[in-house]
C-alpha positions in Angstrom: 70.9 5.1 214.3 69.4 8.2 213.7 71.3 11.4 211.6 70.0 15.1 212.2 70.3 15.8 208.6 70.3 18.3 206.4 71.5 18.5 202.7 72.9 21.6 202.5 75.3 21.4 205.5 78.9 20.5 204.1 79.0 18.9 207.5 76.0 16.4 207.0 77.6 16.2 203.5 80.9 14.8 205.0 78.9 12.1 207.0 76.3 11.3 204.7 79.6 10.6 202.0 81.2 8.8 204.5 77.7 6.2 205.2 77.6 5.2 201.5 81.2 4.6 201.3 80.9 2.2 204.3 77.5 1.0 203.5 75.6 1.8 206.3 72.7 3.4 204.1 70.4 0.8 205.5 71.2 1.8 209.0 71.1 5.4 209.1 67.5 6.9 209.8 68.0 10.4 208.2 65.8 13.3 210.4 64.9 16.2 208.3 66.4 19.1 210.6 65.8 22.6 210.0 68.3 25.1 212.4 70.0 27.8 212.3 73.0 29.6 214.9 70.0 32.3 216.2 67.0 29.6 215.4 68.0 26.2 216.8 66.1 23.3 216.9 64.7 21.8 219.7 65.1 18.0 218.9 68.8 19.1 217.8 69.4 21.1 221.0 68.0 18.0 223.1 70.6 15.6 221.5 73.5 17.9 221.2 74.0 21.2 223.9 75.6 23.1 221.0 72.8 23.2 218.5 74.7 22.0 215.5 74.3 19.7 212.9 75.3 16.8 212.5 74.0 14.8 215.4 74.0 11.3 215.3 71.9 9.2 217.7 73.1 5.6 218.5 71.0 2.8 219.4 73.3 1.6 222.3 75.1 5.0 223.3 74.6 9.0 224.2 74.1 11.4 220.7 77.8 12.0 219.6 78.9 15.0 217.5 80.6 16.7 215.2 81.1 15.6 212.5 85.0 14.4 212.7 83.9 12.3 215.5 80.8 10.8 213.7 82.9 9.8 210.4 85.6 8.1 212.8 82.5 5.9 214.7 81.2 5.0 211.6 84.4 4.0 210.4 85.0 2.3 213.8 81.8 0.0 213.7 82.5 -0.9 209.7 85.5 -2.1 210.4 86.5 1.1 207.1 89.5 2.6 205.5 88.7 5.5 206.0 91.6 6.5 209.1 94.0 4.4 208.4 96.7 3.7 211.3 99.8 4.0 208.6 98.7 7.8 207.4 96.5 9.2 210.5 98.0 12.1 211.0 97.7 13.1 207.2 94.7 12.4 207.3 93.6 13.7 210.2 95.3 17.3 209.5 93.4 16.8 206.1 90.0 16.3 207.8 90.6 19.6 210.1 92.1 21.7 207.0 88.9 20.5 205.0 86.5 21.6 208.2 88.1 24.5 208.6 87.2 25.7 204.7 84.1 24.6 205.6 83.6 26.6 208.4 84.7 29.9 206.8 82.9 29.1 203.8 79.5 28.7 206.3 80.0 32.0 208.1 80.4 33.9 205.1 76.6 32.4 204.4 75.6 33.5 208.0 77.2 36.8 208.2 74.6 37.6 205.4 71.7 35.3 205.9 71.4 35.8 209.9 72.2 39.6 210.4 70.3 42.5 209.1 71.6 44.4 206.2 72.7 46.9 207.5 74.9 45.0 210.1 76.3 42.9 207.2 80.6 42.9 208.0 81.9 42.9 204.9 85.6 42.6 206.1 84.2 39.8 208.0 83.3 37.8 205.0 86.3 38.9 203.4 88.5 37.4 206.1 86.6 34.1 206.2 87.2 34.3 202.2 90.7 34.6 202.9 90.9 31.5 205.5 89.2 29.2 202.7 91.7 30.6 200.1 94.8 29.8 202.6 93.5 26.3 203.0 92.5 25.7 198.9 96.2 27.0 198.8 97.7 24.4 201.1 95.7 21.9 199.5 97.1 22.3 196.2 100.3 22.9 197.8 101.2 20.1 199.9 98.0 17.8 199.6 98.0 16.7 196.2 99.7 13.3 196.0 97.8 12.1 199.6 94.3 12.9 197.4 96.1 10.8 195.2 96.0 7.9 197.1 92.9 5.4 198.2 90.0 7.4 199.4 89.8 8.3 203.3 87.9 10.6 205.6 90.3 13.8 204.6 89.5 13.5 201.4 85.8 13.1 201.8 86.3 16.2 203.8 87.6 18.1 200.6 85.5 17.2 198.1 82.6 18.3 200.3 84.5 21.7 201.1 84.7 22.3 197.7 81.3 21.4 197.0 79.6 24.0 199.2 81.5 26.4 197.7 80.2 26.1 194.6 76.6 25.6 196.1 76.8 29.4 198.0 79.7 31.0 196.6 79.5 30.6 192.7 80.4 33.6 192.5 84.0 32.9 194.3 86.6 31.2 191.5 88.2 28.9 193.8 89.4 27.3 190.5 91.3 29.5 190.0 93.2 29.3 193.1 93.6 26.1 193.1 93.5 24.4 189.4 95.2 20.7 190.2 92.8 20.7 193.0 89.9 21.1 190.8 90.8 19.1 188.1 90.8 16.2 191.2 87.8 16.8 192.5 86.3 16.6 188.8 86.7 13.1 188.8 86.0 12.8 193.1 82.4 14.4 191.8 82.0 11.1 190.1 82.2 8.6 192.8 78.3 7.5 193.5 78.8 8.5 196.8 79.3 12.2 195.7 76.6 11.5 193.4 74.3 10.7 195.8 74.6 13.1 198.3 74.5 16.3 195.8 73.2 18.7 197.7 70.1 21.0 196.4 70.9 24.0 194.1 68.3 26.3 196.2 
């Protein structure tokens, strides 16, 4: 299998967690992919019609995408724990709450990196700043005692939620929004598969 990969993406992230949690290192060909929303790739865009990362390329199928449907195949074909049948709807709704912190916490990012200066939106970042505060909210509100439990795919979806925010938003104390949260994903920092897939600083 081949994974359109970058490190950076809290997306990739979320898969590349999820391969050394199953074990499928060995069987994951990582391609160095380099795209952006108004700069796609062309290998990308030939796989997937959207443009996005990730992308995984099977050996016996079509590309699949995003990344919710990559961790679930990967999961599938290790026979994983990652969605278990007892909790899936937590865990589901835990995946999507994770993505969707992920996806404000992107655009913020874009809205600066993509557009000119002077075209900046600054109540556009402020909103997606909001989102990713609701959801760090409702974490710490209602999510605490499932992050708790064994590991699974909504909590792989956290920990690499909160660590793109500290990758592009430093400056942003989601600590303080959400302090039983951080103290968790302290210790979820430590797992080697966290370890491993740290993306760079730059």
């Amino acid at each position: 299998m081949k994974l359109f990969h970058s490190p950076a993406s809290p997306f990739v992230r979320k898969v590349m967690v999820t391969v050394h949690e199953l074990g499928l290192v060995d069987q994951v060909e990582l391609v160095a992919t380099a795209t952006t929303p108004v700069a796609t790739d062309a290998a990308l865009k030939a796989a997937n019609p959207l443009g996005k990362l990730p992308c995984l390329v099977r050996d016996d199928g079509p590309a699949i995408y995003d990344s919710r449907v990559i961790t679930r195949f990967l999961n599938g074909i290790a026979d994983g724990p990652l969605y278990p049948e007892a909790r899936i709807w937590d865990v589901l709704t835990l995946e999507a709450t994770a993505d969707g912190l992920m996806e404000a916490a992107v655009l913020m990012v874009y809205e600066r990196r993509v557009r000119p200066e002077e075209k900046v939106f600054e109540d556009w970042i402020e909103a997606q700043w909001g989102k990713a505060v609701g959801a760090l909210k409702a974490i710490e509100d209602r999510w605490m005692g499932h992050l708790a439990g064994p590991i699974d795919a909504g909590q792989i979806g956290v920990a690499c939620a909160l660590g793109y925010l500290d990758l592009r938003h430093p400056d942003r104390d989601w600590r303080a929004e959400a302090p039983a949260l951080a103290k968790w994903y302290s210790d979820m920092s430590a797992r080697p598969s966290m370890e491993a897939t740290q993306p760079p600083e730059a």
